[in-house]
Structures are given as structure tokens and as C-alpha cells.
N, C-alpha and C positions, 0 to 999 in steps of 0.2 A: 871360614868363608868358602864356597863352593868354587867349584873351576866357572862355573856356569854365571855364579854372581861376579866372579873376578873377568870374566870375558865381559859383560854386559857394564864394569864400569868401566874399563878399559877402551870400549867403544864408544861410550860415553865422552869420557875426558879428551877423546881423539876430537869428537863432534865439538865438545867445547873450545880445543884447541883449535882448528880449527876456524871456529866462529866468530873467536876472537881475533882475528887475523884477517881473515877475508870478507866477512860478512859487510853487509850493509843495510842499516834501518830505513824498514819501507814503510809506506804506508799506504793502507789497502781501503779504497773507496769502491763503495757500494753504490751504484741503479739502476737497483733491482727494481724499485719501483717506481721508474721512469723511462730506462729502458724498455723493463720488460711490460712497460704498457703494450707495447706494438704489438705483442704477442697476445692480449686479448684485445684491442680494438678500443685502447683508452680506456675502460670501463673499467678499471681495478675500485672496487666500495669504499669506503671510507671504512670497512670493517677490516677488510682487507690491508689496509695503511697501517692502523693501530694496533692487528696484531703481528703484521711484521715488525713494525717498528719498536713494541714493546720485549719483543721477542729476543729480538737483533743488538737491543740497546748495549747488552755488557758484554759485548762479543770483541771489544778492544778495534774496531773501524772506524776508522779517521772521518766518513761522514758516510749517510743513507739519503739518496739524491731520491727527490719526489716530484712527480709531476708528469702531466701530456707526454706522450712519448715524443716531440719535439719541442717541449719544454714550455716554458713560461707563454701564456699569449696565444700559442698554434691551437687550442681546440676552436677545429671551424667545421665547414662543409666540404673543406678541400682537402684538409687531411684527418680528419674524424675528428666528432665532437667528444670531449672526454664526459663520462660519467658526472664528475664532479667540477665546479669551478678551480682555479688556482688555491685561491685562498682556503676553501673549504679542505682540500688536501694537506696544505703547507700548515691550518689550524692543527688539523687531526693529527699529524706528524709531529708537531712540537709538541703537543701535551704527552706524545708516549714516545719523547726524546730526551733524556736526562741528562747522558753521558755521552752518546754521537751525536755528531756534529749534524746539524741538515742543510743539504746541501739543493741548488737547483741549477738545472739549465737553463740557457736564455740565448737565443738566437735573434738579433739584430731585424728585425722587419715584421718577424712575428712578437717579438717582445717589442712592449715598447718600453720609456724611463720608467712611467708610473706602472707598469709591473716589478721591476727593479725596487720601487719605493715601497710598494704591498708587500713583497717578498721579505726585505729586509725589516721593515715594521711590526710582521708576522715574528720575524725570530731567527730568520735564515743565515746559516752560517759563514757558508761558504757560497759563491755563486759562479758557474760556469760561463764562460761569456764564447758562445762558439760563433764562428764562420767556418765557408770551404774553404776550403786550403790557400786559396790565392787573395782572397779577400777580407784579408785581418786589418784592414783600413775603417772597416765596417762597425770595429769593436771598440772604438778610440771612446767616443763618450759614454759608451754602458761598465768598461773595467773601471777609468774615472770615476764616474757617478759611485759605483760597488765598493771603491775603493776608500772611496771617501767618507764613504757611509759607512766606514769600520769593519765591511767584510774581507775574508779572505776570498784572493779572486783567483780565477785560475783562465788562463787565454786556452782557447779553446780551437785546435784546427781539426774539421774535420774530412771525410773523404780522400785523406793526405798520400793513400797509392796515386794519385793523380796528380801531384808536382812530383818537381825534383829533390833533391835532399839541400839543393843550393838551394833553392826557391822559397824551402819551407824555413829555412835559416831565418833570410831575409822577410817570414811572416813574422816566425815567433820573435825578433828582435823587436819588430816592430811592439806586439802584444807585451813585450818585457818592458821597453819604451813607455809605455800607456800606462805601465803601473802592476800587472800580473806577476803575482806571488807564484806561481808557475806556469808553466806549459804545456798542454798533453795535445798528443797525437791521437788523432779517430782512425784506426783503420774501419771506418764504415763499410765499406762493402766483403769487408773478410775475403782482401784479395793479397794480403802480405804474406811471403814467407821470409825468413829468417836474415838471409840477404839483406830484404830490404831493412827489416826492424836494423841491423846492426849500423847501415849505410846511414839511415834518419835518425834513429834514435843515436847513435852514437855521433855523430856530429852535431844533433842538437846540445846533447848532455857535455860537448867539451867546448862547447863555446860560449853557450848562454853560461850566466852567472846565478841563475834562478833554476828551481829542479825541473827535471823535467817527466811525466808520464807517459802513459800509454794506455788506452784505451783498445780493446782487440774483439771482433765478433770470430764467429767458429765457421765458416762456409765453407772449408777445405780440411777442418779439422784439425785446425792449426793454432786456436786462439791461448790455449793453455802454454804450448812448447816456443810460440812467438811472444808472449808473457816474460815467460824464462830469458830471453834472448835478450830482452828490452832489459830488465834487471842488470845483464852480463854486460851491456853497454852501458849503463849507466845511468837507468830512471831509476828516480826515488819515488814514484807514483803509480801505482796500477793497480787497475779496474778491474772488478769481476762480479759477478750478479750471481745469487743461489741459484744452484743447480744449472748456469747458463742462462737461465733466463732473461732473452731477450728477440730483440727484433729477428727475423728468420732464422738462421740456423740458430743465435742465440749467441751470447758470450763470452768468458772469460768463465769458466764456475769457480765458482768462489771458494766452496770446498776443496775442488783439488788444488786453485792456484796458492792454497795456505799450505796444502798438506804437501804439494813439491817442491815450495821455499824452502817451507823445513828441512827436510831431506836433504835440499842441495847448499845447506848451513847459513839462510839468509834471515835475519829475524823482523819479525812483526809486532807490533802490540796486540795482534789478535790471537785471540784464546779458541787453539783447535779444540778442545773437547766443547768449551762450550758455544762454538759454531755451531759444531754437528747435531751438537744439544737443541736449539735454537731451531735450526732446521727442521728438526722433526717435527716439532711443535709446530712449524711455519707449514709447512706441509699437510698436517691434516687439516689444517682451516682454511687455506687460503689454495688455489689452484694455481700453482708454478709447473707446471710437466719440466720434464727437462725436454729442450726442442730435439728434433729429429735431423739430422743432415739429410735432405731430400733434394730430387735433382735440381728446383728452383735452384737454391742455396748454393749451391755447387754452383750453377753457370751466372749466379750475383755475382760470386767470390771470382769466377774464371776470367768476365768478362770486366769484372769492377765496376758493378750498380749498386745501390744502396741497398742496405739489406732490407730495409723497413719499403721497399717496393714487392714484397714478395706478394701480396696481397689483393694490390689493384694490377698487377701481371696477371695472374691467373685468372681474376675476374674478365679482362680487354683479354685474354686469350681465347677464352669460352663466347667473349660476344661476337668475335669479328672472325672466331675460327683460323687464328694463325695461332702456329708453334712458339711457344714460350722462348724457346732457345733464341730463334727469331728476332723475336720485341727485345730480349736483353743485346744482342749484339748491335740493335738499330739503337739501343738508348745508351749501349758505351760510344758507339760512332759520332752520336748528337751530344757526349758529354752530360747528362740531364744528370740533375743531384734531387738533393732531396729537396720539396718544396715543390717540386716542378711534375707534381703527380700528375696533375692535367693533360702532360704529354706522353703519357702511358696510353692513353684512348688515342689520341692522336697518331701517334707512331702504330699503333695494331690497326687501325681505319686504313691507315695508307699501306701499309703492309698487304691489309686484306684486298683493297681495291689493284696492287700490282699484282699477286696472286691469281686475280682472276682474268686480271688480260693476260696473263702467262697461259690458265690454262684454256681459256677464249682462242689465243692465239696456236697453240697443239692441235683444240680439237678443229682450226679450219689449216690446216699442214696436209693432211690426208687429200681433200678436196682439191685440194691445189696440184699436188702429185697427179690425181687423177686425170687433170683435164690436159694437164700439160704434154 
């Protein structure tokens, strides 16, 4: 045997020793193609669904979440219409689902029960039952209803940089209360650094008796190493979408958060070669970019807005002629979440009309000097 093969099992046996020891089995949910609706405008094809989905199927992921990028019920005129119905997705997704689980979001006001009842009829596995952070009272009859109906449920808080770590305790208790098979944290506006992941997540993971997740977008370029974090306290669950794929900056990528568990000796049931494999294939058919960190993204994550606002920002910044920076700091001061798109035009109109008595009021300063 070579020095070279003797060093390479030697590093080997360390890694398994190791593994054996510290590690902890996770388990890594995928949506990609529910998340990463936002990033085209809802309209992912039903060709699109089928060959991710068949693509993805034996890639060892605990579920491939489908649907409107605010889930079950939301495609309207306020937050975009999606390409396809519910059903028609959640159909196309089961037939080229074998071996992962499918999963869906469902949000309290845009979902109603009888989405919940379509979903689960359809074949659905697992179902997310989200609220904001403060308002898991919201969730009491839809984890019920999910629950009962033989799915796995999972409580859903999202926007969670906005309470406390006490605050978000006394949510998830509640959603554990109701009947959720777990927990996960949204960092939605991709405003968490490390700090906090340990503060939340690690108080949720040693109190509740049910696992807990974490969900992470990239706005600060953080979503992968605040992954890491989340693991190191103690989730059994986390999110990540190919190539980042998602609402504004995007993600969790999928590929790397497999390929630095491994590394840092944590084990998954998913198969990195044929991820990577999967991916390729997913990639010439279907259009995933990986997102860009651009300065929206940046001042979501600084100010803590939702990422899935990058889109009607930009649009109210061009119409009313204020600064983007602007409209995100007036819509962290108003608290707006998601849902409340409406007040994205609202806040740039008022913005713009102070703006101009600003510079109304400069340019009569001169005159005034004058006469005085």
C-alpha cells in the first residue's frame, strides 16, 4: 500500500471517527420550487415542476415543497397570479414524486381548510402551516385539520428577526401545543447573523421536545454559514433550494449546504454525487440562475424587509421617483411583512409627496433671505 493510500485512509477513519461521535442526522428539505417561484414571478411551467422533480427524486431529501411562492391559496392580483393552479402543480409534482416526500406551504388567510383538504387528497406529504412570528394563534386549526389528516406538519414562524428569542419560544410552544411534528424558523428578510441563529435556534432546540429547523435567505451572504450555526445549536432541519434559488438574494444552496455538512462530519441521507448529478440535468432545462446579492438584497437583509419585496420596491421606486434605501427603511419603521404589498405604493406616494415639500420648501429659502 502506498504512503499516499495510507494517508487518504487514515483521514478517512479520522472523519469516521469522528462522525461517529459528534455528528447528527439531518434532514434537508427542498423549495426550490416554491420559494424560488418569487424569483420568476410565479410562473414556473408545469415542465418545469416534472423535470425538477423527477430529476431530484433519488437525491435522498426529506421533501420538494411546491407551489405560489406564498403558498397554498396566495396566487391573486396582490401578490401575482401564478402560472398554474394549486392542484395542477401539486398533480404534476406527485406523478414525478416516488421517493421524496411533497411538501407544501400554507399560510393562514391566503390558504383556506379546503386548500388544506385539495393538497392532502392530491398526495401531499408534508404541510407547512406558517404565520409571522408573533401570530402562531393563526395556525391552531390548519396543523389540526393537517394533522389529522395523516400529514406530517411542520409550524411554521416566519419573519422571526422581528421577536425575541423569549417571544418566539412562547410561539413555537404554542404550534407544538396544536400538534406540529416540528418547528422552523424563517429568517425571511435574510437579516440573521450568527448571534442570533445561536440565541433562537438554540433555545428553541433545548426546550421544545419536537425538532427544530431553519429556514435562511442570503441578503448578507450569510445564508449558508447561518445554516452551519443553526445545525451547531441544534436543528434537525434545514432548508436550502439548488443553486440558492429563491426570493431576492435567494437561499440556502443546496449544493453547498450538503457539501459543508459533510466536511464539518454531519450526515444526511442525501447523495452529493447524485445532487450534483441532478443539478445539471435541472439546469439545462429549467432556468434557476443562481441570484445575485444586489444592493436591494443588501438593504432587505440590513433593514429586515422581506425578501420577496424586492420586486414591487423597485417598481414604487421608479414610479414615485424615491430611493429604494428610502421605501426599505419607511417599511422596517411600519413593520410591513409579507402580504402587505399594497403598502409598498403607499409608503413610496408618501415618501414622494414629503420629498417635494422638502425641495418646494429650499427652493423658496433663497427668496426669503432676499427680501429679508
Amino acid at each position: 500500500m502506498s504512503g499516499s493510500k495510507q494517508r487518504n485512509d487514515f483521514v478517512e477513519d479520522g472523519v469516521r471517527e469522528k462522525t461517529e461521535t459528534k455528528s447528527v442526522q439531518l434532514e434537508i428539505y427542498d423549495p426550490t420550487l416554491r420559494d424560488g417561484s418569487h424569483a420568476v414571478k410565479h410562473c414556473l411551467s408545469l415542465r418545469d415542476i416534472a423535470t425538477y422533480c423527477a430529476a431530484i427524486d433519488k437525491c435522498g431529501l426529506s421533501a420538494v415543497e411546491v407551489g405560489h411562492g406564498n403558498g397554498l391559496g396566495a396566487s391573486s392580483l396582490q401578490l401575482g397570479f401564478a402560472a398554474h393552479s394549486d392542484a395542477q402543480m401539486l398533480e404534476c409534482a406527485r406523478e414525478n414524486l416516488s421517493i421524496t416526500k411533497l411538501g407544501v406551504h400554507a399560510i393562514p388567510g391566503f390558504a383556506k381548510i379546503g386548500d388544506l383538504k385539495l393538497a392532502i387528497d392530491i398526495g401531499v406529504d408534508v404541510v407547512r402551516v406558517a404565520s409571522h412570528c408573533t401570530e402562531a394563534d393563526t395556525t391552531e386549526r390548519y396543523i389540526e385539520y393537517a394533522r389529522n389528516r395523516g400529514a406530517v406538519v411542520h409550524g411554521v414562524l416566519m419573519m422571526s428577526h422581528m421577536a425575541s428569542a423569549l417571544k418566539l419560544l412562547e410561539q413555537a410552544t404554542l404550534q407544538q401545543e396544536y400538534g406540529a411534528h416540528a418547528i422552523v424558523l424563517m429568517d425571511s428578510a435574510g437579516a440573521y447573523v450568527e448571534a442570533d441563529v445561536q440565541e433562537k435556534i438554540g433555545l428553541l432546540a433545548s426546550e421544545l421536545s419536537i425538532p427544530v429547523g431553519f429556514h435562511a435567505h442570503n441578503n448578507l451572504g450569510l445564508a449558508v454559514a447561518n445554516s452551519l450555526a443553526a445545525v451547531r445549536c441544534g436543528a434537525k432541519l434545514i432548508d436550502g433550494t439548488l443553486n440558492g434559488f429563491g426570493a431576492g438574494a435567494g437561499n440556502t444552496s443546496l449544493q453547498v449546504l450538503v457539501a459543508a455538512l459533510s466536511r464539518v462530519g454531519h450526515e444526511t441521507d442525501v447523495d452529493m454525487f447524485a445532487l450534483l448529478k441532478a443539478s445539471d440535468r435541472i439546469v439545462r432545462d429549467v432556468e434557476l440562475s443562481p441570484p445575485v446579492i444586489k444592493q436591494a438584497n443588501i438593504l432587505s437583509g440590513l433593514f429586515g424587509v422581506f425578501s420577496g419585496f424586492e420586486k414591487p420596491v423597485a417598481r414604487a421606486s421608479l414610479q414615485f421617483g424615491v430611493d429604494e434605501g428610502s421605501i426599505y427603511r419607511e417599511l422596517e419603521r411600519r413593520k410591513v411583512v409579507a402580504g402587505q404589498e399594497d403598502l409598498i405604493v403607499e409608503v413610496a406616494q408618501e415618501l414622494s409627496k414629503t420629498e417635494h415639500r422638502a425641495v418646494r420648501l429650499r427652493a423658496t429659502e433663497p427668496a426669503k433671505e432676499a427680501t429679508s
